[in-house]
C-alpha positions in Angstrom: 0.0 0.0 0.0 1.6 3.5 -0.5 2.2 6.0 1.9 -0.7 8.6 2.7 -0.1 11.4 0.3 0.8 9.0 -2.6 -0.4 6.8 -5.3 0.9 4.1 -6.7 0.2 2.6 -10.4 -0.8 -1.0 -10.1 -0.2 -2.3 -13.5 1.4 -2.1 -17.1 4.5 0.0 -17.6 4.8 2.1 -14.9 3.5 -0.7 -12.2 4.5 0.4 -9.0 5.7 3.8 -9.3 4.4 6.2 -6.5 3.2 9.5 -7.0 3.1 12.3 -4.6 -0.9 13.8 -4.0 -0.8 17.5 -2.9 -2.9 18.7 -0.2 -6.0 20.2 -1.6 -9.6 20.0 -0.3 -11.6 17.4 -2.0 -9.2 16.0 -3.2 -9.4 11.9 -3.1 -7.2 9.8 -5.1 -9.4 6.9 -6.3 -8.1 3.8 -4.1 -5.9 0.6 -5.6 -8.4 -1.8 -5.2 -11.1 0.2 -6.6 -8.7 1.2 -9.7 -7.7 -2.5 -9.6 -11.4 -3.7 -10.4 -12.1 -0.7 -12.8 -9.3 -1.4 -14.5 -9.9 -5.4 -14.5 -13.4 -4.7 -16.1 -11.5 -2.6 -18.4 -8.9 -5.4 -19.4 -10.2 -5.6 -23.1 -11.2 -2.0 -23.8 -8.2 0.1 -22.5 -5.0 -1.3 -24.8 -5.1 1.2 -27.7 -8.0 2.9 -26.3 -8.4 7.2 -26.7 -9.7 8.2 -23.0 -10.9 11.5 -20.9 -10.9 11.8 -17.6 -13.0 14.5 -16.1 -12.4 16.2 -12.6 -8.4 14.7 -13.2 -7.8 15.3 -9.9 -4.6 13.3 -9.1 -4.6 11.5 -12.3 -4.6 8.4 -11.2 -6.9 6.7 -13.1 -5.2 8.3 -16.9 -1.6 7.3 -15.8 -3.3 3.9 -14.8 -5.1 3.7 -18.1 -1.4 5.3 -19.8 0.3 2.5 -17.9 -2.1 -0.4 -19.1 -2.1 0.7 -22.7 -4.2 3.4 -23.5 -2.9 5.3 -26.3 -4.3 9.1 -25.3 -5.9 10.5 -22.4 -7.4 13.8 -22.3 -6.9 14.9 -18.2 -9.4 17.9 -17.9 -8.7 19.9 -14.3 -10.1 23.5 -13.2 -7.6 23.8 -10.5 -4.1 25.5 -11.0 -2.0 23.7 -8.3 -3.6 20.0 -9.2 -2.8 21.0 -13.4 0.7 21.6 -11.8 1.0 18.3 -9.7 -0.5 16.8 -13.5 2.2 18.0 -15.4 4.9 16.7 -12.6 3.7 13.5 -12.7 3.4 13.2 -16.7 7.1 14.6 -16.6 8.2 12.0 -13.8 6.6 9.0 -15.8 8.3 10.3 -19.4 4.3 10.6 -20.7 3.9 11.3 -23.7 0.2 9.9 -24.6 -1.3 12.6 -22.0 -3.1 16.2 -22.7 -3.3 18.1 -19.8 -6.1 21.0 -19.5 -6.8 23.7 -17.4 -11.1 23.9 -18.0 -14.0 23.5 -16.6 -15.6 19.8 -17.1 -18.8 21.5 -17.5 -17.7 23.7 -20.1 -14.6 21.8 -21.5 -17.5 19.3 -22.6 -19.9 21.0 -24.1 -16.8 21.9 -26.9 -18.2 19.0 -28.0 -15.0 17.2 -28.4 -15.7 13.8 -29.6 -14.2 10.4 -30.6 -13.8 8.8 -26.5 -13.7 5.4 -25.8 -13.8 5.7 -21.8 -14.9 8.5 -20.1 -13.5 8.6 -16.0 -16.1 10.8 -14.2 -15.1 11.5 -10.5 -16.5 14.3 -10.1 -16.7 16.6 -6.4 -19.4 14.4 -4.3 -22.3 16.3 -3.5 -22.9 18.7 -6.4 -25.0 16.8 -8.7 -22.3 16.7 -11.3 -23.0 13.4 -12.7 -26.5 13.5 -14.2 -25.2 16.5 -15.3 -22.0 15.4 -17.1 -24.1 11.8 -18.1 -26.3 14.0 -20.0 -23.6 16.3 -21.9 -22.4 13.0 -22.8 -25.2 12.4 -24.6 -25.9 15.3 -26.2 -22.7 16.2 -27.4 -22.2 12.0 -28.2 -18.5 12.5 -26.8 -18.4 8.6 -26.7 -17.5 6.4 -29.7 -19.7 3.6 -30.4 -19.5 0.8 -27.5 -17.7 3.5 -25.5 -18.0 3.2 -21.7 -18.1 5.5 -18.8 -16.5 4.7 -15.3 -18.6 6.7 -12.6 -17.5 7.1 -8.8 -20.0 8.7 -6.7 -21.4 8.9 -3.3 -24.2 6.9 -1.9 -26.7 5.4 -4.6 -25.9 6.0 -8.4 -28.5 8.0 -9.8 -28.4 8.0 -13.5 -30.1 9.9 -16.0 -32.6 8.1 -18.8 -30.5 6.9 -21.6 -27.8 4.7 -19.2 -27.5 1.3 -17.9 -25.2 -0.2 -15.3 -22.8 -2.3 -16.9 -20.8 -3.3 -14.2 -21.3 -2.0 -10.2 -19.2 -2.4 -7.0 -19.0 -0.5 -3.6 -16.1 0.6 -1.2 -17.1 1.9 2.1 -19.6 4.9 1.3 -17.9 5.2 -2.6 -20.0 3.7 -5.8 -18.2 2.9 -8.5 -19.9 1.7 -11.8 -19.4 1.1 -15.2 -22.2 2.4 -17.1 -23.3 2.7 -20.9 -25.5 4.0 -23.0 -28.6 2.2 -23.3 -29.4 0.8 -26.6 
């Protein structure tokens, strides 16, 4: 297990390096076992696989998918100092699949920017942000066909119409899910 204030890639070609997490409220690095099951659903999709993950926060989960294969990921923060820690971490690795940007999920989205085969979303608990990102999604059709979403929330998932649960676990008072759009 690493040492509070760090994460450490489980898997693929950076497996085991530790990264540092800086101190900044609301701030929660997704935990190893729950990256270890995402990423174990995941096994099939991520090798060659063009991801974005929204609220980037420490990054874990796009060096993890970086690590495991994935040939882009599209890391979109709002926060200055985490964009920073982002940009230390790609350097540190020798990324070179990785764009890093300072945005707005909300806004960054509705750019429209399509062509994703996974979408992270772990967003700030409490703020309603993901029926409100599931339905961007949608509208903007930001995934490619069979694309999948990877959702972490608080409590019970609430999704918009238009999603299924592919796949569902829960850690502690986290629910994690892999979710699609319905056919």
């Amino acid at each position: 297990m690493a040492a509070p204030g760090k994460i450490r890639l489980i898997a693929g070609k950076w497996r085991g390096r530790k990264l540092d997490v800086i101190d900044s409220p609301g701030l929660r690095p997704t935990p190893d076992r729950i990256r270890e099951t995402l990423f174990n659903w995941l096994q099939q999709q991520i090798v060659g696989a063009r991801c974005l993950d929204l609220f980037a926060g420490t990054g874990a989960l796009a060096f993890e998918a970086l690590s495991r294969g994935a040939t882009e990921v599209v890391m979109v923060e709002s926060n200055p100092n985490i964009i920073e820690s982002l940009n230390q971490h790609a350097e540190t690795l020798g990324s070179e699949g990785h764009i890093i940007q300072l945005a707005d999920a909300i806004g960054w989205m509705k750019q429209g920017i399509k062509g994703f085969d996974i979408i992270f979303l772990d967003p700030p608990f409490g703020q309603g942000y993901i029926e409100q990102c599931c339905t961007i999604i949608s509208e903007q059709s930001l995934l490619n066909a069979r694309g999948l979403v990877y959702i972490e929330s608080e409590k019970s998932l609430s999704l918009p119409d238009g999603w299924e649960i592919r796949k569902q676990t829960k850690a502690g008072n986290v629910q994690s899910a892999l979710i699609e759009p319905a056919d």
